[in-house]
C-alpha positions as CSV (number, residue, x, y, z in Angstrom):
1,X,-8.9,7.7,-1.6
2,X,-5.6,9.0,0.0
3,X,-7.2,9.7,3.0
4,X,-8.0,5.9,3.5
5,X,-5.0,4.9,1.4
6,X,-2.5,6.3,4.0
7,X,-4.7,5.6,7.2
8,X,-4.1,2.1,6.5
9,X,-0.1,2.5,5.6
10,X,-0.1,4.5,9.0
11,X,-2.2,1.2,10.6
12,X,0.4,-1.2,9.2
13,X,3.8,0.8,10.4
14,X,2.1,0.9,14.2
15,X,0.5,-2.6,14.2
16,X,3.7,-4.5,12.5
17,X,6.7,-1.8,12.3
18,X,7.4,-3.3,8.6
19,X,11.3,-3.4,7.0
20,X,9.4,-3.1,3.5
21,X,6.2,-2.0,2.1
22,X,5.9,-2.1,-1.3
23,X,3.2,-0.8,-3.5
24,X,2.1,-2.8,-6.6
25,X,0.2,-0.5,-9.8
26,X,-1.6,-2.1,-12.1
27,X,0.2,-2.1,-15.3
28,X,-2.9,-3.4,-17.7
29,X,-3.9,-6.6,-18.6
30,X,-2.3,-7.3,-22.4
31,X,-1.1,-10.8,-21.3
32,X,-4.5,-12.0,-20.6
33,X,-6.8,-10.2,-23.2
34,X,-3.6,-12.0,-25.5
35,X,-5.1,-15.0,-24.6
36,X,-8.7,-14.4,-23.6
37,X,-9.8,-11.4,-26.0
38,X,-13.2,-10.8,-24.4
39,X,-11.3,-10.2,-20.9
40,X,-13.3,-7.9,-18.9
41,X,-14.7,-6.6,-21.6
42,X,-18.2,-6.3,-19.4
43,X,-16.4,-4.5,-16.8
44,X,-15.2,-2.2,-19.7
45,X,-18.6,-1.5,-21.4
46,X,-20.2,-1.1,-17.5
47,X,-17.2,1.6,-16.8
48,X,-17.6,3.4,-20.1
49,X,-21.3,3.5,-19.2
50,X,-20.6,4.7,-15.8
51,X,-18.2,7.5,-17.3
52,X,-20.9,8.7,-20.0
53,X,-23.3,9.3,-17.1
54,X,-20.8,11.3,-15.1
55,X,-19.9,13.5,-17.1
56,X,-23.8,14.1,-18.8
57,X,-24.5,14.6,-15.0
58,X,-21.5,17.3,-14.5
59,X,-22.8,18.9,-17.5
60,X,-26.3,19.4,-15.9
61,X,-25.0,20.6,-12.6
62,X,-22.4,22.9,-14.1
63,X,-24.3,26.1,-13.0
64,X,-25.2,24.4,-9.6
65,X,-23.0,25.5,-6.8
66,X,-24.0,22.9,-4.4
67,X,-22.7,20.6,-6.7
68,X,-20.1,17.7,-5.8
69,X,-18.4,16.2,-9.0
70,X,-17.9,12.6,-8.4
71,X,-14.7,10.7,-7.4
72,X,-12.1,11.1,-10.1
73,X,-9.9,7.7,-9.6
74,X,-7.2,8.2,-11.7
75,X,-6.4,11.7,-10.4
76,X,-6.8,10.5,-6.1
77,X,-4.3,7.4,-7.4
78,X,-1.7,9.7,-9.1
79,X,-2.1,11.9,-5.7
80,X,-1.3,9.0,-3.5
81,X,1.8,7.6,-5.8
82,X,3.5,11.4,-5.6
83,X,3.1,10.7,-1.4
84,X,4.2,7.0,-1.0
85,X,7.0,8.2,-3.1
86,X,7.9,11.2,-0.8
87,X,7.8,8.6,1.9
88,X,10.6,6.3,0.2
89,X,7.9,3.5,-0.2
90,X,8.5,1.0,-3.4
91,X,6.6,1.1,-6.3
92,X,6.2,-1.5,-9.1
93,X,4.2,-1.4,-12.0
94,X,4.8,-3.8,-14.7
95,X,4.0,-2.7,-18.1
96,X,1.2,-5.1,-19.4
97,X,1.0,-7.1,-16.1
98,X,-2.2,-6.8,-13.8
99,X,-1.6,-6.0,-10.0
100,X,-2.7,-9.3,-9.3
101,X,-0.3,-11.3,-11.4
102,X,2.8,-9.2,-9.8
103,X,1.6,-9.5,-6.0
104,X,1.1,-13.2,-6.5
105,X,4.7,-13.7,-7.9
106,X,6.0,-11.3,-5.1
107,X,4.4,-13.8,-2.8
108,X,5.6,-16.8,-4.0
109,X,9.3,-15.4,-4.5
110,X,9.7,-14.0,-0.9
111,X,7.3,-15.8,1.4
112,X,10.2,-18.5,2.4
113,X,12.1,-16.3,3.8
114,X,9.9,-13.5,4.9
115,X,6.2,-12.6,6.7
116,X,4.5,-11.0,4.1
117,X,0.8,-9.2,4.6
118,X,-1.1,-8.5,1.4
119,X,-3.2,-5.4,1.5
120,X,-6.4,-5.6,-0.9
121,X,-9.9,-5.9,-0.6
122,X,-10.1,-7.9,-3.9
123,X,-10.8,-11.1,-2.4
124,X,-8.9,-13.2,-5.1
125,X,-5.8,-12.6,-2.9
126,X,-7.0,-15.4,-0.7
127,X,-6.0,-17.7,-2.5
128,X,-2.7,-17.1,-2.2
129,X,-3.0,-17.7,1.9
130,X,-1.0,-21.1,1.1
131,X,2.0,-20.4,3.7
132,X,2.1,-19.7,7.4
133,X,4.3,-16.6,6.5
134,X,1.9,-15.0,4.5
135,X,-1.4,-12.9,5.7
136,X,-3.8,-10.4,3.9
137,X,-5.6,-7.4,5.6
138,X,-8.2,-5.6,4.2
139,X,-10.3,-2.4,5.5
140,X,-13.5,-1.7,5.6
141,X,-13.8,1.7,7.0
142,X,-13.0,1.4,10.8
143,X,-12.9,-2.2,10.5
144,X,-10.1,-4.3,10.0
145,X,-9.8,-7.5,8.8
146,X,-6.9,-9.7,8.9
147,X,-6.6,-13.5,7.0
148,X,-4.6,-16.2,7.5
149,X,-4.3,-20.2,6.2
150,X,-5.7,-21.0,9.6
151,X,-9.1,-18.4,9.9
152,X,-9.2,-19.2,6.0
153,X,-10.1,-23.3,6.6
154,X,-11.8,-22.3,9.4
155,X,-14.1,-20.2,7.8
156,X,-14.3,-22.0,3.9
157,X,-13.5,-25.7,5.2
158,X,-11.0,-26.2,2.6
159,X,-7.8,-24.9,1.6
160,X,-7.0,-21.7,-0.2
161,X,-5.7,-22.8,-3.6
162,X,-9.4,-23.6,-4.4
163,X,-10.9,-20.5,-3.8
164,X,-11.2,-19.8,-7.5
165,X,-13.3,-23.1,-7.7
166,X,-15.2,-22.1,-5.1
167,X,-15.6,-18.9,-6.8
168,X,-16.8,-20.3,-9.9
169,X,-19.4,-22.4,-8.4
């Protein structure tokens, strides 16, 4: 993950020589499980699944030297917070607040006055391609992928802020 992580913050400094980057954590979702209680919950029982058959699996290989324990997330993310920081890159993370929820409201509060390019591969973010100033890149591996309102209609035939409709469909 830091590998990639900073391969694209290197991409983004040559490709647009940006005054600001800032990085947006997730901060957890208590707002919405407030309203929705069953929030993600499947996501939760799929991760806690995934998590009991990791570490039953590291268990079984524990004596086998060829062994490669799987990806530990939460460890590669603290790794890559400890070097945005050392590079002077902001940080947010918003007690209670999904990533999401703050990147959207960054968006809406600067992108008058600013060009702003979102970096995610959650695709929700397109939705929020309602301004000429704002743009989202996402990578996939040597590929990159840039979005705008323009290439969005193109592609969809309608405009952004129904995406979650079309998503729902």
């Amino acid at each position: 993950m830091p590998y990639g992580f900073l391969t694209n913050i290197l991409f983004l400094f040559r490709e647009f020589n940006p005054k600001n980057i800032i990085i947006v954590w997730d901060g957890g979702s208590d707002r919405r499980k407030k309203i929705f209680p069953e929030y993600k919950m499947k996501r939760r029982e799929k991760y806690v699944d995934q998590n009991i058959k990791d570490k039953n699996f590291i268990l079984e290989n524990k004596d086998n030297e060829d062994y490669i324990p799987p990806f530990n997330f939460l460890e590669e993310q603290k790794k890559v917070f400890e070097i945005t920081k050392c590079l002077g890159i902001q940080q947010f993370r918003t007690s209670g607040e999904e990533a999401d929820d703050v990147i959207a409201t960054l968006v809406e509060k600067l992108k008058k006055d600013n060009n702003i390019i979102m970096c995610s591969n959650d695709h929700d973010f397109k939705q929020l391609l309602q301004d000429k100033n704002v743009k989202m890149f996402f990578s996939l591996g040597f590929k990159k992928i840039f979005n705008d309102y323009e290439s969005f209609v193109k592609k969809f035939g309608f405009e952004p802020k129904y995406y979650p409709n079309y998503l729902a469909i």
